[in-house]
Structure formats: C-alpha cells, structure tokens
C-alpha positions as CSV (number, residue, x, y, z in Angstrom):
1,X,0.0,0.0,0.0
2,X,2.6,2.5,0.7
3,X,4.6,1.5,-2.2
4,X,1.6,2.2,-4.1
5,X,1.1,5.8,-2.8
6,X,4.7,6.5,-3.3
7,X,4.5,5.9,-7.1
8,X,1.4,8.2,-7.2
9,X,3.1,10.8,-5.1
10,X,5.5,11.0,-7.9
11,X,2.4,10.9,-10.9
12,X,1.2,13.5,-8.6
13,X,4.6,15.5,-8.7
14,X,5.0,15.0,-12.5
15,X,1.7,16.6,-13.0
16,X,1.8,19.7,-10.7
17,X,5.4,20.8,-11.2
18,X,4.4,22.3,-14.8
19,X,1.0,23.3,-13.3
20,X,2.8,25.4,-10.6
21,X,5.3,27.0,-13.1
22,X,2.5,27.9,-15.7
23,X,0.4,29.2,-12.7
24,X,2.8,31.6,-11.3
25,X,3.9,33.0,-14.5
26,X,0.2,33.6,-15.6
27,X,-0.7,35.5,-12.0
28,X,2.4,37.9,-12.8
29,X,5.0,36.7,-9.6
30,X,8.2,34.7,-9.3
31,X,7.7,31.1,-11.1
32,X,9.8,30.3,-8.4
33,X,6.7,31.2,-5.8
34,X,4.3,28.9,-7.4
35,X,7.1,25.9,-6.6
36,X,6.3,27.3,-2.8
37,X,2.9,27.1,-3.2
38,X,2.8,23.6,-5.0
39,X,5.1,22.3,-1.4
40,X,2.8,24.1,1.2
41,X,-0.4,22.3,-0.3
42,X,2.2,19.3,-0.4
43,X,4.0,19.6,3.0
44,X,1.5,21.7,5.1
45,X,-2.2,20.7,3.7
46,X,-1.6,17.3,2.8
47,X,-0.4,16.3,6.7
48,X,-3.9,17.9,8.0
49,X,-7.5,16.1,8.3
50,X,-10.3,17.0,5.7
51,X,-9.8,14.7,2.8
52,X,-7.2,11.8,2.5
53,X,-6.9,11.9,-1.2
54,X,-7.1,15.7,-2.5
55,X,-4.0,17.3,-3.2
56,X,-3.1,21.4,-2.8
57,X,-1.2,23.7,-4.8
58,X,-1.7,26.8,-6.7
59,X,-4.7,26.6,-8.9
60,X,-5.5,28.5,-12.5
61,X,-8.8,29.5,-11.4
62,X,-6.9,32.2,-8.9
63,X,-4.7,33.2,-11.6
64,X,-6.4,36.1,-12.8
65,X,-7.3,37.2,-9.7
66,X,-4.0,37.3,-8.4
67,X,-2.8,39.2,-10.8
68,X,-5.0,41.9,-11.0
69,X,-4.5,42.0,-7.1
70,X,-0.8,41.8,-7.9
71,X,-1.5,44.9,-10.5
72,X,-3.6,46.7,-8.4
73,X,-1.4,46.6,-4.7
74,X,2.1,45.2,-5.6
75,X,3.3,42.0,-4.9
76,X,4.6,43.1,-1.3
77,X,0.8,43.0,-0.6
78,X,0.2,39.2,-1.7
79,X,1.6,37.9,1.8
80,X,-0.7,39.5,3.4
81,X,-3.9,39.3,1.5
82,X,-3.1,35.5,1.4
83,X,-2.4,35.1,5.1
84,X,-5.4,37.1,5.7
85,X,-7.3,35.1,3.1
86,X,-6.4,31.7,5.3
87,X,-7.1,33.0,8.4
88,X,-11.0,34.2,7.4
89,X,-10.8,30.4,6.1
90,X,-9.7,28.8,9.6
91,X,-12.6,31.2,10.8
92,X,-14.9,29.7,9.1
93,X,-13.9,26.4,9.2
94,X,-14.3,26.6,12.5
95,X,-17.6,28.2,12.6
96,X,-18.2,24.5,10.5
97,X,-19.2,26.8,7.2
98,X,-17.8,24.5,5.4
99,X,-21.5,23.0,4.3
100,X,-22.8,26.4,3.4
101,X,-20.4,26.1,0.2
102,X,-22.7,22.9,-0.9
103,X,-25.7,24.9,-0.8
104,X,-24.2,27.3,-4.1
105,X,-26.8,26.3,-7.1
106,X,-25.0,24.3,-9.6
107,X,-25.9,27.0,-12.4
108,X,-23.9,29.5,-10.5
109,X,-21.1,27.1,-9.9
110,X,-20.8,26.4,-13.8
111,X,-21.1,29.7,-14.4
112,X,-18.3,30.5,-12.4
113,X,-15.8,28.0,-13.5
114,X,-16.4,29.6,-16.8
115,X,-15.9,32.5,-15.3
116,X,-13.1,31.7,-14.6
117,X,-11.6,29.9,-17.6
118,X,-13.1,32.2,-19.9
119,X,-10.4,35.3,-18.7
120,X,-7.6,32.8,-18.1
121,X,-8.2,31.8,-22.3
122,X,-7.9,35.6,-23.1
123,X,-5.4,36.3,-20.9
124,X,-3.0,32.8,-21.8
125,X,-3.4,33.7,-25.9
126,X,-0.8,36.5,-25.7
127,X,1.4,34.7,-23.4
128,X,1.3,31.9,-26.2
129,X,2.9,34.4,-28.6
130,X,5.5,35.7,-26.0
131,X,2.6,39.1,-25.9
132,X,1.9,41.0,-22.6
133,X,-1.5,40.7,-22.1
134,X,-3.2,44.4,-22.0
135,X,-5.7,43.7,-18.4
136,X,-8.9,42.7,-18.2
137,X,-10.7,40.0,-19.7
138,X,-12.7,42.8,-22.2
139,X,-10.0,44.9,-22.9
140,X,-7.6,41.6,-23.7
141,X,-10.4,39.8,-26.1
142,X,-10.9,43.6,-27.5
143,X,-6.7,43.4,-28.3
144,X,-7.1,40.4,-30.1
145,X,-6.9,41.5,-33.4
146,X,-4.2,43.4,-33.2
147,X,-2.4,40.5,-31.3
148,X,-3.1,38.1,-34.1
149,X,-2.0,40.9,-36.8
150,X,1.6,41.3,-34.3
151,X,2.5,37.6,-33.7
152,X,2.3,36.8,-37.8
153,X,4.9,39.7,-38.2
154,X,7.5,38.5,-35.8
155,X,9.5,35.4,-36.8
156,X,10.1,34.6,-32.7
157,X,6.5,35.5,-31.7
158,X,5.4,33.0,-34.1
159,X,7.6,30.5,-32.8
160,X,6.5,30.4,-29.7
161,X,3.3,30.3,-31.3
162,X,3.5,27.0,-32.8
163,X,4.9,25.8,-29.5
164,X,2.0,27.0,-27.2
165,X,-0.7,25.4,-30.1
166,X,1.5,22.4,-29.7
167,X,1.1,22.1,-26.1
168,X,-2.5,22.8,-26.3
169,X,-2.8,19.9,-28.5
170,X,-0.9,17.5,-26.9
171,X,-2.8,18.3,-23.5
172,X,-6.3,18.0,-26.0
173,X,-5.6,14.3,-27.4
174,X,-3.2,12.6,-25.5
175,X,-5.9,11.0,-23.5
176,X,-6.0,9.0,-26.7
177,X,-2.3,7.4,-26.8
178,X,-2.3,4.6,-26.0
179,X,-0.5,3.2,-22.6
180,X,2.0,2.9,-21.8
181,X,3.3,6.2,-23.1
182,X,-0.6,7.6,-22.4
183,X,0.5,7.1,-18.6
184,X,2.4,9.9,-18.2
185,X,1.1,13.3,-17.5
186,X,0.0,15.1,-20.6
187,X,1.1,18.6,-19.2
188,X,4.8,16.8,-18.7
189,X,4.5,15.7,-22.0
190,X,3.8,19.2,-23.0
191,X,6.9,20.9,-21.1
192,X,9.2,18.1,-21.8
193,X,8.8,18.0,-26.0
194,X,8.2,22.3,-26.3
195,X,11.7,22.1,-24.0
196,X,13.3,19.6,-26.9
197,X,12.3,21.5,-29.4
198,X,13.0,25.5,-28.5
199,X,16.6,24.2,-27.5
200,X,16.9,21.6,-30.7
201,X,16.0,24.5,-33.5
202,X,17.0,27.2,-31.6
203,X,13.7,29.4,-31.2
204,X,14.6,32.6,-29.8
205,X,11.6,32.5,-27.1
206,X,11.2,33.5,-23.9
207,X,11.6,30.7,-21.3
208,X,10.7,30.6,-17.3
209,X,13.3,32.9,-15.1
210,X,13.1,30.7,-12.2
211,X,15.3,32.1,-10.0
212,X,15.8,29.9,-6.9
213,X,13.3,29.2,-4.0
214,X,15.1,31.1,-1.0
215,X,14.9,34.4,-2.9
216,X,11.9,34.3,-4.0
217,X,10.2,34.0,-0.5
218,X,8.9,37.4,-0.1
219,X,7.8,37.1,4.2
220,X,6.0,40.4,4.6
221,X,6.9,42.9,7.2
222,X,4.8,44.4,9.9
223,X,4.2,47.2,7.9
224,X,2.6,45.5,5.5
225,X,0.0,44.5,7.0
226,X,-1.0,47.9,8.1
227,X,-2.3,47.9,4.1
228,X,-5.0,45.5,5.1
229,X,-7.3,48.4,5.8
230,X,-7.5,49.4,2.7
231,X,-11.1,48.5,1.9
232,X,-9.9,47.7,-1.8
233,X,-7.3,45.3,-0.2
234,X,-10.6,43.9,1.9
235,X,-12.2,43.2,-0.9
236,X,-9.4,41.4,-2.7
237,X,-9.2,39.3,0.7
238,X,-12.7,38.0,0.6
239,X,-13.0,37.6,-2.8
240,X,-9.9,34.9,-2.8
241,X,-11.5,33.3,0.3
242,X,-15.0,32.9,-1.2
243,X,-13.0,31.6,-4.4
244,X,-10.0,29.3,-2.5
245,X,-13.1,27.9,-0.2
246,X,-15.3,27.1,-3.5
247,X,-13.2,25.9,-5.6
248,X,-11.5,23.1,-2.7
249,X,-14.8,21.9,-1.4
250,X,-16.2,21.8,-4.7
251,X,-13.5,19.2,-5.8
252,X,-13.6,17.3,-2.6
253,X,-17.0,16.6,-4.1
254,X,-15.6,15.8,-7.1
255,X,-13.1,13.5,-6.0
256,X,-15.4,11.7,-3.6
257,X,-17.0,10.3,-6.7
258,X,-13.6,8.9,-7.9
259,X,-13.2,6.5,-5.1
260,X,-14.9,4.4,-2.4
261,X,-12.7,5.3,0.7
262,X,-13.4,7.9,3.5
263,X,-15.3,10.5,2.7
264,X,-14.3,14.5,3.0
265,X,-15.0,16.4,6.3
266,X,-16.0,20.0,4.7
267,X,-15.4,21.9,8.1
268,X,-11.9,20.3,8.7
269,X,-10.9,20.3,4.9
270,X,-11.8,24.2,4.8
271,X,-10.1,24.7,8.2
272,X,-7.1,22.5,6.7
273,X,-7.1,25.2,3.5
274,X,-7.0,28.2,5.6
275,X,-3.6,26.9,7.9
276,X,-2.0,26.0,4.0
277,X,-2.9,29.8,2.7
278,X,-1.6,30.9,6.4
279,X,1.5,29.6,5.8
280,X,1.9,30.9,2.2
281,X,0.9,33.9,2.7
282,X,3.6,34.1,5.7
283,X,5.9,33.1,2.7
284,X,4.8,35.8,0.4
285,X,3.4,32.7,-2.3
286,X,0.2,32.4,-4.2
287,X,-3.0,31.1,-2.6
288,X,-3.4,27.7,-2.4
289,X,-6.6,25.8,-2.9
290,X,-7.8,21.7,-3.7
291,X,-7.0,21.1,-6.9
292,X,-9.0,18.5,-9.2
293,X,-6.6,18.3,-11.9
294,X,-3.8,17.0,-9.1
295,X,-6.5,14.8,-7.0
296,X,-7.3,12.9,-9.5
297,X,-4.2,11.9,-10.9
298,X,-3.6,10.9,-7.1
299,X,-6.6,8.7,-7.3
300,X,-6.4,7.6,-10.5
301,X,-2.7,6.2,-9.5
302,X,-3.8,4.0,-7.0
303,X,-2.9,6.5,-4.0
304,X,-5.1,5.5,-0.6
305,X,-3.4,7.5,2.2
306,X,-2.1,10.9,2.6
307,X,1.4,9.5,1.9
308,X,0.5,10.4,-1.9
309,X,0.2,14.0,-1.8
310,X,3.0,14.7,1.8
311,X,5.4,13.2,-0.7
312,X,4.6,15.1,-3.7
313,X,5.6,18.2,-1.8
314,X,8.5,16.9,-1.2
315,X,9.4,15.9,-4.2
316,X,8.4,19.4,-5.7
317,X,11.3,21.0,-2.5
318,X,13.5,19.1,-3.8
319,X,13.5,19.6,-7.7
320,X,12.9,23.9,-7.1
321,X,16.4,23.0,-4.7
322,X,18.8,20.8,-6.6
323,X,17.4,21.1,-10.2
324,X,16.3,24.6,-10.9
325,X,18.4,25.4,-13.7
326,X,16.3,22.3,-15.6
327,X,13.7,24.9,-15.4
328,X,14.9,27.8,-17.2
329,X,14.6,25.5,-20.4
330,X,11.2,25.6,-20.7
331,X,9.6,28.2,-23.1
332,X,7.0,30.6,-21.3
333,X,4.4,29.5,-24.3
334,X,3.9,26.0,-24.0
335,X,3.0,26.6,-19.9
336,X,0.4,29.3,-21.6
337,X,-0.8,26.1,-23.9
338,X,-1.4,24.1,-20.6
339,X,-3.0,27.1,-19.2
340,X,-5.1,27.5,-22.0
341,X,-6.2,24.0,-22.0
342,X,-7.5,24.3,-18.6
343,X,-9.3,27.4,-19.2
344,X,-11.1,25.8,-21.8
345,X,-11.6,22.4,-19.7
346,X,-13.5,25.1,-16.9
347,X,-15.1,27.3,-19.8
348,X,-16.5,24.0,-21.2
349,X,-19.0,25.0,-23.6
350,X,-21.4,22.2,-23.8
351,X,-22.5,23.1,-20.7
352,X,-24.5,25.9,-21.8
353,X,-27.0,24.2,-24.1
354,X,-26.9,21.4,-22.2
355,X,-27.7,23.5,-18.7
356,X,-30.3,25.2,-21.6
357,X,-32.4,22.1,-22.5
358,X,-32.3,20.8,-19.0
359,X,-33.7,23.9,-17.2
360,X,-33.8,27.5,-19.0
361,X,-34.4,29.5,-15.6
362,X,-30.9,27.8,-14.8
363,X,-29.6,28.5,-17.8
364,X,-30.3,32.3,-17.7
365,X,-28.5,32.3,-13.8
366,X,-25.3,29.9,-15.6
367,X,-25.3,32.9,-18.5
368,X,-25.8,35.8,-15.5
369,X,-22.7,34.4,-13.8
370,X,-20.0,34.5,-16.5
371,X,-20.9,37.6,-17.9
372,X,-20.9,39.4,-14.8
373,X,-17.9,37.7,-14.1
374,X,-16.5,38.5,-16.8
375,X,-17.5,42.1,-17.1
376,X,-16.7,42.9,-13.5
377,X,-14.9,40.3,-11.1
378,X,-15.5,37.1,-9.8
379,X,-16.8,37.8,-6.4
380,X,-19.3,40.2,-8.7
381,X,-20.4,37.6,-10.6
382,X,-21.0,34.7,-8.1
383,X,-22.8,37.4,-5.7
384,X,-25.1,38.5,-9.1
385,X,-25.5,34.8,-10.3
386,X,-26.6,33.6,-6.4
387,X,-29.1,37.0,-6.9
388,X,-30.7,35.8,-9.9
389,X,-31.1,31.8,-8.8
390,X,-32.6,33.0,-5.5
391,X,-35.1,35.3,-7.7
392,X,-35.5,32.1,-9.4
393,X,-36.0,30.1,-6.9
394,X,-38.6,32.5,-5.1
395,X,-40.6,33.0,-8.6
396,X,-41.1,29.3,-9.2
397,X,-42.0,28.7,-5.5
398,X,-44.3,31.9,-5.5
399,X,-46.9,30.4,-7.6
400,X,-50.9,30.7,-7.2
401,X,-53.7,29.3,-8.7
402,X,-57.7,31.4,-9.1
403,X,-60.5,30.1,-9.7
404,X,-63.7,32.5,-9.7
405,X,-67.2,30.9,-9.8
406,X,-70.0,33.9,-10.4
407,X,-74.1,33.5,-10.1
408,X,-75.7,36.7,-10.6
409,X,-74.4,38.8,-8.9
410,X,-72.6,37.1,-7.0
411,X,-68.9,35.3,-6.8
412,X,-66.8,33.1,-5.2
413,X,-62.8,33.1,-5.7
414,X,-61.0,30.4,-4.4
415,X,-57.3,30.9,-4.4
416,X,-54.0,27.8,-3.9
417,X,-50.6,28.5,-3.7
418,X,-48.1,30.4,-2.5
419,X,-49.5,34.1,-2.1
420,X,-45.9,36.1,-2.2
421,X,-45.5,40.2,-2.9
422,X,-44.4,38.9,-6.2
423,X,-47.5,37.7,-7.3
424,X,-48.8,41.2,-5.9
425,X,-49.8,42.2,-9.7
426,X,-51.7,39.0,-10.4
427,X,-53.9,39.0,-7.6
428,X,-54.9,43.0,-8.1
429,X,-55.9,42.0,-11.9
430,X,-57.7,38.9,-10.1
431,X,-60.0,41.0,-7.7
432,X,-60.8,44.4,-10.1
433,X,-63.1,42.4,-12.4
434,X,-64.8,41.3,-8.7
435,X,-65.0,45.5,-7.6
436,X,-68.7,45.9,-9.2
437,X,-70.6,42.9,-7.6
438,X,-72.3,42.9,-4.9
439,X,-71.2,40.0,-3.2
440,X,-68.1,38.6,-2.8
441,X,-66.6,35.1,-1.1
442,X,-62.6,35.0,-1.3
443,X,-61.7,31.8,-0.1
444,X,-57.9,31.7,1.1
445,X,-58.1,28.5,2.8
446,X,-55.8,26.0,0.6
447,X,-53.1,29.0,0.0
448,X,-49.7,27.3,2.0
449,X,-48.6,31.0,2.5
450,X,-49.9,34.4,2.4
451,X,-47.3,36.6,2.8
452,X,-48.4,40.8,4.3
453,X,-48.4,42.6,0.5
454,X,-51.0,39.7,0.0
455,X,-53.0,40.1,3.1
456,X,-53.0,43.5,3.4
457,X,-54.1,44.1,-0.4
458,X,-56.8,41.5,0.0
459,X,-58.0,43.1,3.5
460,X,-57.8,46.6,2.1
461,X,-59.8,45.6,-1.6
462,X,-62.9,43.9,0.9
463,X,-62.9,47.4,2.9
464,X,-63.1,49.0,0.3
465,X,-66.0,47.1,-1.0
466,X,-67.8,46.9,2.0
467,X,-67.5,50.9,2.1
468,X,-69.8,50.9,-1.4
469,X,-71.9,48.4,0.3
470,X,-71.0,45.3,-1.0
471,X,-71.2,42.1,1.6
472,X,-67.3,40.3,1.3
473,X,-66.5,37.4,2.9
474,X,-62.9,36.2,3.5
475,X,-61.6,32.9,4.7
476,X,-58.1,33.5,5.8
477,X,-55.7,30.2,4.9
478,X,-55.6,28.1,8.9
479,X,-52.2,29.3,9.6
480,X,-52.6,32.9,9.4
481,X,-51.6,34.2,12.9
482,X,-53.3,37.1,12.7
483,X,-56.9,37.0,15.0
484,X,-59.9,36.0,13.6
485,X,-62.6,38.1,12.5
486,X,-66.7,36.3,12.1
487,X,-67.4,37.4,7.8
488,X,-70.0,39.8,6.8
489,X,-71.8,37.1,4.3
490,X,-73.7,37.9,1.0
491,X,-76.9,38.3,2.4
492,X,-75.5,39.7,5.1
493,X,-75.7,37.3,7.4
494,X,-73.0,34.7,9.1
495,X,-72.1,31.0,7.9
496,X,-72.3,31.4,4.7
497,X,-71.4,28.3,2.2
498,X,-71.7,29.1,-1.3
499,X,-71.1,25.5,-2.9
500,X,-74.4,25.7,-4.3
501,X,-72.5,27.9,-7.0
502,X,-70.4,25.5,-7.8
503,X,-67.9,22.5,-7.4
504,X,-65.2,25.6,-5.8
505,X,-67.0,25.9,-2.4
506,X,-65.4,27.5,1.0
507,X,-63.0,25.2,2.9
508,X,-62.8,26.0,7.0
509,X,-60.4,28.2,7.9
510,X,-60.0,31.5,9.4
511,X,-62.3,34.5,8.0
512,X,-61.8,38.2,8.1
C-alpha cells in the first residue's frame, strides 16, 4: 500500500510541477513562488485532516485574480492578502461553514468555473505568442486582433506560437495514446517535448526565469500588514476566500466520486485550506486551494493514504532546490498552452446548451454568472448569479392558482398556492373584475402561504368594498396568525357556504 502511494506521489509531482510554473507566470509573480505554493499544499495541507486523497497547490482559477491583485497593490501586498485570506478560512472552518459552500446552485457554480476559464483563455493567448497581455478580460479579447496581426509579423513570436498550439494539442488528445506512453502526465509531455524543441531548433523564445526558491520568498513585514485596511485590499481578501473555499470543497465533491474510501469532512478540509494559505501567505506565495486536476491523478494512481500528496511536496522541495536550472529551459508558451487548456476544460462550452435544455431558468443564472464575471470580477459575478437563482428560486416557489365561480351577482374566488408580494400584480388584476358585484366570497383556505403585501391588499380591496356596500366574505388560509374576524356574508348574514355555485366551495379556515 505505501509502495503504491509513493508511485502516485511522484504521478502527482510530475503533473503539478508544470501546473505550478504555468500558474505563477500567468498570476504575474516569481515562477519560483508557485514551486512554494505547489510544497505548502504538499507539505503543510496534505499532513492535515479534511480529505485523505485531494492534493493542494496553486490553482488556475486564482490566476487572474491574483494578478490583478498583484497589479492593483504590488506584490509586497500578496503575503498578506493570502495570510489574511487563510485565516478568514480557519474562521470559518471553525464556525463548520464549510457546508454552506454545498448549498451554491450548480448553475452558478458552472457559471463561475467559466468565469473563470473564460479570462484565463484571453489572458494565456498573448502569453502563447510571448505578448503581454493588455488587463482585463474585455479589454484583452478587444486586443485580439491586433495580437493576431503582431504575432504573424514576428518570426520569434510566431515560434513560440506553434509551441504554445503544440502544447494545447498535446494536452487535447493525449488522452487517446495509447498506454503505456498515455501514462504519463500530458502537461509533462507538453513541457518536456516544447523544451526539446526551442533548444533543438534554436527558437529565440522567452523561457521561465526561475530564480531559486530562498529568494523568491517574499515574508512580509509588519508594515505590511497595516495595508490590510484598505477597503480595496478587503475586498481582494474575501474575494480569494470565497473563491480558494469554492473551488477546494467543490473538488472534494468531485473527488469523492472517484473512489470508495473515507469520505471529505468539509469543516476540517476548509479549516485544513486556511492553515496552507496561512502559511503561504507568511511566505509571500500564491493562494493555495484543492486542486481536481492533481486529486485525480492521485486517485487515479492507486494512491489510498495521505502519503501520496505529503510526498509530492517533497518531491516538488526538492527539484525547485537541486534542479532549478532544468527549469529555465522551458519556453513561457507551452506553460500558456497548458494554461489554455484548462481554461477551456473550466469554460467547457457544452454546458450551456446542455444546462439550456435541462432547465432554461438555470440556464439564464449559468449565462448571468460568467458575464458578470466577466464584465466585473469574480466575487461580482457569483454574488449577481446567487441574486438571480434565488429570484429564481422565489418566482417558481411563489406560484398561485384562481378560480372565480360567479351566479348573478354574486362570486366566489377560491385561491391555492403560494401568495408572495411577487405575485402582488396577479392578484390586483384577479379581484378588479370582482369590484362591481355585490357580493363577494374569497376563499384563502388552501393558499400554504400568504405573505403581508398579499393580506394587506386583500384586506384593504374587501374594505373597500364593504364601504360601497358590497357584503365580502374572506376565509383567511388556517395558519394565518393574525386573529380571527366572524365574515360579513352575502346576504348579510353569518355561515355562509356558497357551494351551491359550484364545485369551488369555502374550505374552514380562518375568516376576516
């Protein structure tokens, strides 16, 4: 058994080391810092309780994200917006949040991995052609033709070109080699053969400045922190902390599915998240969050303990020590073509039509969420596409059924349902027709709830009535707290039943 996990900690290692260098370069920090990150989710995360089987690191989906933030406030500032991001995490963890997470409508969480992928695409296709990319996701996909027009003039940008589009590729189809070459990690794969090839030919392309690990460990000093009052900085704080909590407990559930051992404890595993961001923070590194691209390798090895994923830290502290040179061979564009496979892999665009034909209401949140996200910022977006799905939810759960019997001039209304303010409009059009007879029965008794805008409307359109002299009756539903009043009938008298007028007659309940 341990044998076995220690040949998927190294699958494990294979896949995350180019993960971890493509990450850091795309958030804008030392590559050298996502090698940090990659050995806190290793060494730090992977010894704590939560899940057995999930490994940590430095994700894509935080990309962006930190590098606006790393635009915005400087890279001095990531320490502390991470450490502050894992200690709001260890709050809630504590406060056993963890849960709340699985309550996020699956509309909105598609919405946001697209979100997400979406700006990673547009911000990894200049970073294919050795491009700086201009900002946001609008202004980058607005540069786009001007990036395409740039990279076809330049013999080198080109180059690297064909070397990101070659790495996107491979990661595309390799599922489809055949083992035992279809073993290894496509991402490897990727790295190892762009490497070959930049160095064989001699492509003048940019390749990773790594640096080495103790210089790139930024721990931030007192004063630093004092920039956490900024409410901009805030904002940046909760936003990864929303997004790091998410995205971790979102593939425990994931990898759950992929094996039949113990399951994930949400509070612990988000408790276990906010020590490993903590710690990287106090290193000045990238957030770290659960990671399904790394999990699943791990299970798909054979791992069963958490020997998998300790060891995979170490093995990542130990190549960023004795072998970092190796890593200044690899061209900056193939780790965009990774990157820009994974953006794709959380854009996935079959789940819009799919999400479409399968519910529209949930397709119309899934479409809300990426566009806000994409048009403002992720924390914007999820917040807007929870909005909509609870409007959503309260429209399809606010529903109310009339039916109006008249005789003469007479009528009886018999109402089911749930009464809600947002059904306001319905029920005014529902009682004006009523306004010019002279007797009137509403019968509220089968509505489940009847929320004040309802009541009071309905109270207010039978005074009214009764002030021209009309005789209204109204049976309030059974569990409306509200005291009791005996009716004014039709003929004006009391205990009226008006089934006479039809099969819709008055149910016992309360009257007013």
């Amino acid at each position: 058994m341990i044998a076995t996990d220690i040949v998927a900690s190294l699958v494990v290692f294979l896949v995350a080391l180019p993960l971890c260098i493509g990450v850091a370069a795309a958030s804008g920090v030392p590559v050298a810092l996502g090698i940090v990150s990659g050995i806190v989710g290793g060494l730090v995360v992977g010894f704590l309780p939560g899940s057995n089987l999930q490994v940590s690191g430095p994700a894509a989906g935080l990309a962006a994200l930190v590098l606006e933030a790393v635009n915005d406030h400087g890279l001095e500032m990531l320490g502390p917006i991470v450490l502050a991001t894992g200690l709001l995490q260890m709050v809630l963890g504590a406060l056993k949040a963890g849960r709340f997470f699985q309550a996020i409508p699956v509309s909105v969480i598609g919405g946001m991995l697209a979100g997400i992928g979406l700006p990673l695409i547009l911000g990894q296709l200049y970073a294919l052609s050795d491009h700086a990319q201009l900002g946001s996701a609008l202004k980058n996909a607005a540069g786009l033709p001007t990036l395409f027009s740039d990279t076809f003039a330049d013999r080198s940008a080109t180059q690297a070109l064909v070397l990101g589009a070659l790495a996107v590729t491979i990661c595309a189809l390799w599922k489809k080699v055949p083992k035992p070459l279809g073993a290894l990690p496509a991402p490897l794969v990727a790295v190892a053969l762009g490497a070959l090839l930049a160095a064989l030919l001699g492509m003048r392309v940019k390749t990773v400045d790594f640096g080495s690990l103790g210089n790139a460990v930024l721990i931030p000093g007192p004063e630093r922190f004092a920039g956490l009052a900024d409410p901009a900085v805030l904002g940046v704080v909760v936003t990864f902390t929303v997004i790091a909590s998410a995205e971790s407990l979102f593939s425990a559930a994931a990898v759950d599915r992929l094996h039949s051992g113990p399951r994930t404890r949400y509070n612990p595993e988000l408790f276990s998240q906010g020590v490993g961001n903590a710690v990287a923070g106090a290193l000045g590194a990238l957030p770290v969050t659960a990671v399904i691209a790394r999990s699943s390798a791990n299970v798909q090895a054979g791992a069963t303990t958490k020997v998998s994923r300790v060891l995979h830290g170490a093995w990542l502290l130990g190549f960023g020590l004795l072998l970092p040179g190796v890593l200044g061979l690899i061209p900056v564009s193939v780790l965009a073509g990774i990157l820009v496979h994974s953006g794709w892999k959380l854009l996935d665009p079959g789940q819009f039509p799919k999400m479409w034909r399968k519910d529209r209401g949930e397709g119309v949140v899934m479409v809300v969420t990426t566009g806000a996200i994409v048009a403002g910022n992720l924390l914007e977006g999820v917040l807007a596409g929870v909005a909509v799905a609870i409007l959503l939810a309260a429209v399809r759960m606010s529903r109310v059924r009339v039916d109006t019997v008249t005789e003469g001039d007479s009528a009886l209304l018999v109402m089911s349902g749930n009464a809600t303010f947002l059904r306001l409009p319905q029920l005014i059009a529902t009682l004006e027709p009523l306004s010019a007879r002279s007797g009137v029965q509403l019968d509220l008794t089968a509505v489940s709830h009847l929320d004040l805008a309802c009541r009071e409307e309905v109270e207010q359109w039978a005074q009214r009535q009764r002030g021209k002299g009309a005789a209204v009756e109204v049976l309030l539903p059974r569990t409306d707290p509200e005291p009791w009043q005996r009716p004014t009938s039709l003929s004006g008298q009391q205990d009226v039943d008006l089934r006479p007028l039809g099969p819709l007659g008055p149910r016992q309940g309360g009257r007013s």
